[in-house]
N, C-alpha and C positions, 0 to 999 in steps of 0.2 A: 668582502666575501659575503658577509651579511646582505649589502642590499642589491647583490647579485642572484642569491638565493631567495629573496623575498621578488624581485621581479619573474625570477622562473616560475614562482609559484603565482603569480600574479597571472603570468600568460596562460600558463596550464589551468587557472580556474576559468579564466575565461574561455578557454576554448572548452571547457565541459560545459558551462553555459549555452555557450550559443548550441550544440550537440546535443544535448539535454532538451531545448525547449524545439529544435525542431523533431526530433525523437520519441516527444509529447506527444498527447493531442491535442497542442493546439494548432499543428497546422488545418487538421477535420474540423477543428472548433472554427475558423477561420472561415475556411473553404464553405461550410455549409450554414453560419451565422451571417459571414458578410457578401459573400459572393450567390449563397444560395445553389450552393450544388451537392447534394445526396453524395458521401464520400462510402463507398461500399464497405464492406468488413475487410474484404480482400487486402483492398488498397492500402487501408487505416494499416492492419496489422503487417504488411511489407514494406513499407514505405521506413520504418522505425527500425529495422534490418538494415536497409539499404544504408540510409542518415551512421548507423554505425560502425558500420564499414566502411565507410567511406574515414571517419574519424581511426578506426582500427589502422587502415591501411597509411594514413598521417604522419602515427605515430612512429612506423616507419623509416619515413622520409624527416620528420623532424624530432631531430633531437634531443630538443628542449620538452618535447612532451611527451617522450616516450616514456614516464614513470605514469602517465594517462591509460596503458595498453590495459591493466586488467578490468579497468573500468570500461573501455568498447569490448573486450571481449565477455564481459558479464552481458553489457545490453546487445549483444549480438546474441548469443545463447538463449537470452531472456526473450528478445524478440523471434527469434526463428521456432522455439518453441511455443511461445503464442499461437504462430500464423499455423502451426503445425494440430498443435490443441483444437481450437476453437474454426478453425474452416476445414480442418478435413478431419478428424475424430468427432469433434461436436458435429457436426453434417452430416455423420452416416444415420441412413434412417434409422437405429434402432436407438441410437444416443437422441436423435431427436423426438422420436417418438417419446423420452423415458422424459425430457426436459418439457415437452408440450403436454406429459400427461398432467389431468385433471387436480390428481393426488398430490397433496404438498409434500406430503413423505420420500413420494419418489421423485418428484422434477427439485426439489429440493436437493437430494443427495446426489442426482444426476450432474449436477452444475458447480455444485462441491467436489465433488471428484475428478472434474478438470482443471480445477483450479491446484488442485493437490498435487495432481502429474506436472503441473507448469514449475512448481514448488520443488517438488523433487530432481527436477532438473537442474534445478536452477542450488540446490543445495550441493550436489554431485560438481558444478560449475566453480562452486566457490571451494569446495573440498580442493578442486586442482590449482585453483588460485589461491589461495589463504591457505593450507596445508593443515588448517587444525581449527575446531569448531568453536575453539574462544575467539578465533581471532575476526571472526565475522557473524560471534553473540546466539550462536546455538547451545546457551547455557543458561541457567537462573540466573547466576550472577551474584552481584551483593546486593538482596533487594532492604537492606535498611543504610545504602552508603548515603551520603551526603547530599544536598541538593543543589545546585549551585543558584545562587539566590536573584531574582528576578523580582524586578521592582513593583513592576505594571500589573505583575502577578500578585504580588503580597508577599514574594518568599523571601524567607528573611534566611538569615547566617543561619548555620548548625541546622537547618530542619532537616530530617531523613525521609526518604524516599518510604519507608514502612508506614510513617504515619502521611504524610503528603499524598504516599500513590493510592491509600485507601480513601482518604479524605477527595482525592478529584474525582475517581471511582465514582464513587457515591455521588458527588454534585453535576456531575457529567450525566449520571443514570437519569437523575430527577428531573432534569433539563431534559435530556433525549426522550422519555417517557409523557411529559407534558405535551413536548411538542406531537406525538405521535397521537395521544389521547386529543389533544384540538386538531387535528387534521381527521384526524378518522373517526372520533365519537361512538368506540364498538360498543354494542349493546352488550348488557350482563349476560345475560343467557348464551350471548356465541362467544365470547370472554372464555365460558366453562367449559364448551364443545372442546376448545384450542386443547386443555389439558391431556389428551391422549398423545399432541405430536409432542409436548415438549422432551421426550429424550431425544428423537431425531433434530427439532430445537437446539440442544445445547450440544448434540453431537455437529450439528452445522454449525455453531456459531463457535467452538472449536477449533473444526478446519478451517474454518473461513478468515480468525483473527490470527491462525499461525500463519495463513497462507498471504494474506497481506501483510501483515511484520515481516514475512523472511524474505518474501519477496521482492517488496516493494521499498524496503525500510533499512533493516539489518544488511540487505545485501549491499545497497548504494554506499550508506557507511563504510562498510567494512574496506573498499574498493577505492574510499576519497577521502579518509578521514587521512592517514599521512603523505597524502599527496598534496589537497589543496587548505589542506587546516581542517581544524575540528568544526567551526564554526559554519566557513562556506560551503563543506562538507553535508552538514544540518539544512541550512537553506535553501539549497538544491534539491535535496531530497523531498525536502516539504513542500516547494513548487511544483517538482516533479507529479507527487502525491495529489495536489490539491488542484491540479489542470488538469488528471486522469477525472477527477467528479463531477465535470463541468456536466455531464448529461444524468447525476445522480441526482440524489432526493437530499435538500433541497436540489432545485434547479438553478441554474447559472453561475452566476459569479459569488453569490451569497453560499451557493455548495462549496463552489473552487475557497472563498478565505477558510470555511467553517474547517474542511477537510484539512488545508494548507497549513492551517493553527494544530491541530490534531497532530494530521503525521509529523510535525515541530516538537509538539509535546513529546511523544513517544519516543521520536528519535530523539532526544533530548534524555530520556529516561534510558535507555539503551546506553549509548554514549557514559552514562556517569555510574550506570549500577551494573555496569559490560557486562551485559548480559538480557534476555527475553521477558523475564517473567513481568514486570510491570508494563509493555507494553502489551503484551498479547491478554495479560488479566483486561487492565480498562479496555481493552478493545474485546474483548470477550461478554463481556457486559453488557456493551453498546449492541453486538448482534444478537444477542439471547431477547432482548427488547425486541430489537427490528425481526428479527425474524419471526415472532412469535406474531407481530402484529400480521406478517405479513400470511402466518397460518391464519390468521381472522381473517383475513381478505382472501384466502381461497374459500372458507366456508361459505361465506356470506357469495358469492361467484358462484357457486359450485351448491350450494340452496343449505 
């Protein structure tokens, strides 16, 4: 019975696998790295629809995976609301006018606010799937539980998430912050111009650390954790996560581990203290840096 139950879940992890990484971008990462062909937004964002439906419509016909359904019908949701967001809202002249204006304030809150609407769909999604908002970590949680200990890491027995999640916090910041400071060298004086955005600053960096935890994080969990195990559940998600950065900052594949370790950690944090608040804190952190730098880099632009 047992190693009958362990092969379903064997099949069923693998077929989220292969779904999963064509549903990525890595096929665009592919398509436009190896072959050299410009993959449009269009494409990028329907293509991850199609790939899930096609898996939705599977589970169907087979069997053995049909405890896989909420997970195609979240990234079905997830992606039809993207292509929806982002090429015909983001598109209409006035959303773009607001995202190409000059202003960090505005093109800032402009591009936060679609990511918010993807969010809310997608929370509405899991509501009719998961029936209740612990069960897919729209909660604090227990943020001083246990940590489960990691060697590679240093985490030893008995540490808690209160003193650990502040402690990476912090070592995460002074790294993220160094690196920014040797990439960009702001001058003191545009340093102190920035201080006027930081409430829109930490108001985006906000929206933007719930909106990738619920979306991109808490949601995959919530949808794989007792179907393919806890573990395989975590690593998928953080592949998933870490092949979306391939075009962020860093660039390449030093983006895809740096990001793929990250979304590991937090879903990893989710998972043990069930519940939000220590990923979206250290991921909170993380944008209140970057975003602010990236107020420098409108001044300095923009005179």
């Amino acid at each position: 019975m047992n190693l009958a139950r362990s092969q379903t879940q064997r099949s069923m992890s693998n077929f989220a696998w292969i779904f999963m990484l064509l549903a990525s971008a890595l096929p665009t990462i592919v398509v436009q790295e190896v072959i050299h062909i410009y993959v449009p937004d269009t494409w990028r964002l329907s293509f991850p629809v199609l790939v899930m439906s096609v898996g939705l419509l599977s589970t169907l016909a087979w069997k053995a995976i049909y405890p896989l359904r909420p997970f195609f019908i979240l990234l079905v949701a997830v992606g039809m609301v993207e292509w929806l967001v982002y090429t015909q809202i983001g598109n209409m002249p006035l959303w773009k006018a607001w995202q190409s204006d000059s202003s960090f304030n505005i093109s800032m809150m402009a591009s936060q606010t679609l990511r918010v609407i993807v969010t809310l769909v997608v929370i509405a999604a899991l509501f009719f799937l998961k029936k209740n908002r612990q069960s897919f970590f729209l909660v604090k949680g227990d943020t001083n539980a246990v940590v489960e200990p990691v060697k590679w890491m240093g985490v030893k027995a008995g540490e808690r998430w209160n003193k650990f999640g502040r402690n990476f916090a912090v070592i995460l910041s002074l790294g993220t912050l160094t690196f920014l400071i040797l990439a960009g060298h702001p001058p003191l004086d545009i340093v102190v111009k920035t201080l006027p955005f930081f409430p829109v600053i930490f108001l985006a960096a906000i929206m933007n650390a719930f909106s990738e935890e619920m979306t991109y994080k808490a949601s995959f969990l919530s949808v794989l954790e007792d179907v393919i195990g806890r573990n395989q559940a975590l690593r998928l998600m953080a592949v998933y996560f870490g092949i979306g950065h391939f075009y962020g900052v860093p660039y390449g594949v030093i983006g895809v581990l740096m990001a793929g370790f990250l979304g590991w950690f937090l879903g990893k944090s989710m998972l043990e203290t069930r519940g939000l608040f220590w990923a979206w804190f250290i991921h909170f952190v993380q944008d209140v840096l970057i975003f602010a730098f990236i107020a420098i880099g409108s001044i300095v632009a923009g005179g």
